[in-house]
N, C-alpha and C positions, 0 to 999 in steps of 0.2 A: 570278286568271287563271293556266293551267297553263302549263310552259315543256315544249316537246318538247324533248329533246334525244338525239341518238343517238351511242351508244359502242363503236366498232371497238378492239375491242385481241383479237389470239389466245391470249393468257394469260385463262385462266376466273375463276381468281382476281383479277387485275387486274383484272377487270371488273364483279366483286363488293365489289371493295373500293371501286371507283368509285362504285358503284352507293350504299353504303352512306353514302359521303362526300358523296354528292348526295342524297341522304334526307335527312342531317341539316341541311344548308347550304340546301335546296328543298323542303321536304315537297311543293312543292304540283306539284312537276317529274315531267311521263311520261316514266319514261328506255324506249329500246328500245336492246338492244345486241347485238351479232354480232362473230364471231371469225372470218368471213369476207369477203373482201374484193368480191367480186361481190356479196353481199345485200345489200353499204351501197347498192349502184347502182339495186339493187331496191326498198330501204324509202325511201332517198331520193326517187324517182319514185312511189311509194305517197303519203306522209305530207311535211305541212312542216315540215318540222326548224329550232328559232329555234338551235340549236347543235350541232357534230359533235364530238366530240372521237376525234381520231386516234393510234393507237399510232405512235410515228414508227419503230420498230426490229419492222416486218413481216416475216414470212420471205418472200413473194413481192416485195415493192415497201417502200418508206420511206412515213411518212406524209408527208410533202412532194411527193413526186411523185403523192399521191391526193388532194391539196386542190386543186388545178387546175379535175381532171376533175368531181369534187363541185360545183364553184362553179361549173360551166356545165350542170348537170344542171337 
């Protein structure tokens, strides 16, 4: 059984390293990731996500103040 999981962080690299780190600890995991903060709202409402992982130090907003909005999505 695959685990969705999607990964907001604006660092490209952070998101590859993520990515990487969840390869080896999930093979069996579909990551989908974005570096912008509206497309989480979009893939969120697209797909069901069994996890998000949030950059907490965004340049528009903090990740804390985008797990609220997420969790009523």
């Amino acid at each position: 059984m695959s685990v969705n999981i999607l990964l907001l962080d604006d660092s490209k690299v952070a998101r590859m390293a993520a990515r990487r780190i969840i390869a080896e600890a999930l093979p069996e995991a579909v990551v989908t990731d974005t570096g912008e903060i509206p497309r989480v709202f979009e893939l969120v409402a697209e797909t069901a996500f069994d996890l998000v992982l949030i950059d907490y130090n965004m340049p528009e907003e903090n990740g804390l103040s985008l797990a609220e909005p997420l969790g009523a999505a």
